[in-house]
N, C-alpha and C positions, 0 to 999 in steps of 0.2 A: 919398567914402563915399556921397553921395546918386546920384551917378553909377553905382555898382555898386547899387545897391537899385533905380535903375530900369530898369539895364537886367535884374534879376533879373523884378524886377516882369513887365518886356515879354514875358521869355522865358516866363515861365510863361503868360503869359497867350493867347501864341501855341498852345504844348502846347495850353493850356485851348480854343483855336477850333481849331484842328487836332485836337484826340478828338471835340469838339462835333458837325463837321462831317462826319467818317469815320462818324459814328453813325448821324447823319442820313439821308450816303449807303446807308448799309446797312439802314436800317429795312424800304424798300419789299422788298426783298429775301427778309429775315426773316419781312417776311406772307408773302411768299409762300411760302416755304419750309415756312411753319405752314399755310396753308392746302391745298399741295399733301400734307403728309403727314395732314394732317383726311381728305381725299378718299381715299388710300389705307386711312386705318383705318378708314372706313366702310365701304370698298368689303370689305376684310377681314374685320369684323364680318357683313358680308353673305354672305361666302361659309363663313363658318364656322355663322353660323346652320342655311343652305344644307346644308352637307355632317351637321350635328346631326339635321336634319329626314330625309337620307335614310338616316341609323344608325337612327336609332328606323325609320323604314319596312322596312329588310333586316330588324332583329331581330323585327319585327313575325311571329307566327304565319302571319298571310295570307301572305305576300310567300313565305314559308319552305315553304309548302306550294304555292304557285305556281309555284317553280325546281324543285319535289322533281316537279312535274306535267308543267312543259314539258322538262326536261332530262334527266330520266329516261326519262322516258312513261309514267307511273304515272297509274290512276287511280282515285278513289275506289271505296268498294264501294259497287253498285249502277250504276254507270257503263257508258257499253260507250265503245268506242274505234269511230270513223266512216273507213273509207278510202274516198276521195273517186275513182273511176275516170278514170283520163288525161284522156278526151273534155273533162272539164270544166276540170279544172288541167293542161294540159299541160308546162308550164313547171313548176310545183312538184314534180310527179311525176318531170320529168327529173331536173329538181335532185337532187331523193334517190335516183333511181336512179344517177347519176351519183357522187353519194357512196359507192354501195354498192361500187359497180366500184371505184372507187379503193380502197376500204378492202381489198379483198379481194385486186386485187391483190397481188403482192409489190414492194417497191422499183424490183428491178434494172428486173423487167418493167416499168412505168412507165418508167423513162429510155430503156429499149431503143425502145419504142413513139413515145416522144419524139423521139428522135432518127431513127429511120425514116420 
């Protein structure tokens, strides 16, 4: 009888240093696992702040009359609109004339031209 009580004793007591030390091995782990997911929720925290700060700036008046200014070509009353002659922007001026032809173009003609 004393013979099975110690070796119950033992056994347990091995379980018991065998979880002790799986725990152990696994602690440094676990920081880090916690500290690597701290860094992502920060980082996340940061970019939602981030994307809060440019909803209020779109819904912002200014901003709304900015896009209605540059993507339309609208502009206030009292305004004139300024076109700048080749000489000076040559480059910009291509630019939108280049836009122009293309838009005007038809499709097919584009690929035809493309291909010749």
């Amino acid at each position: 009888m004393k013979k099975s009580w110690r070796f119950l004793l033992l056994a347990l007591s091995l379980f018991l240093i065998f979880n002790f030390s799986k725990n152990l091995w696994q602690w440094p782990q676990a920081r880090k696992r916690l500290e690597e997911t701290q860094k992502k929720l920060q980082a996340l925290k940061l970019k939602n702040w981030q994307l809060q700060q440019e909803k209020k700036r779109r819904e912002s008046p200014e901003f709304i009359e900015e896009e209605i200014r540059n993507k339309l070509l609208m502009t206030k009353e009292g305004e004139t609109i300024v076109v700048l002659p080749e000489e000076i922007f040559p480059k910009v001026a291509s630019a939108s004339v280049n836009q122009e032809e293309k838009t005007e173009k038809p499709a097919w003609r584009q690929w035809w031209e493309l291909f010749n």
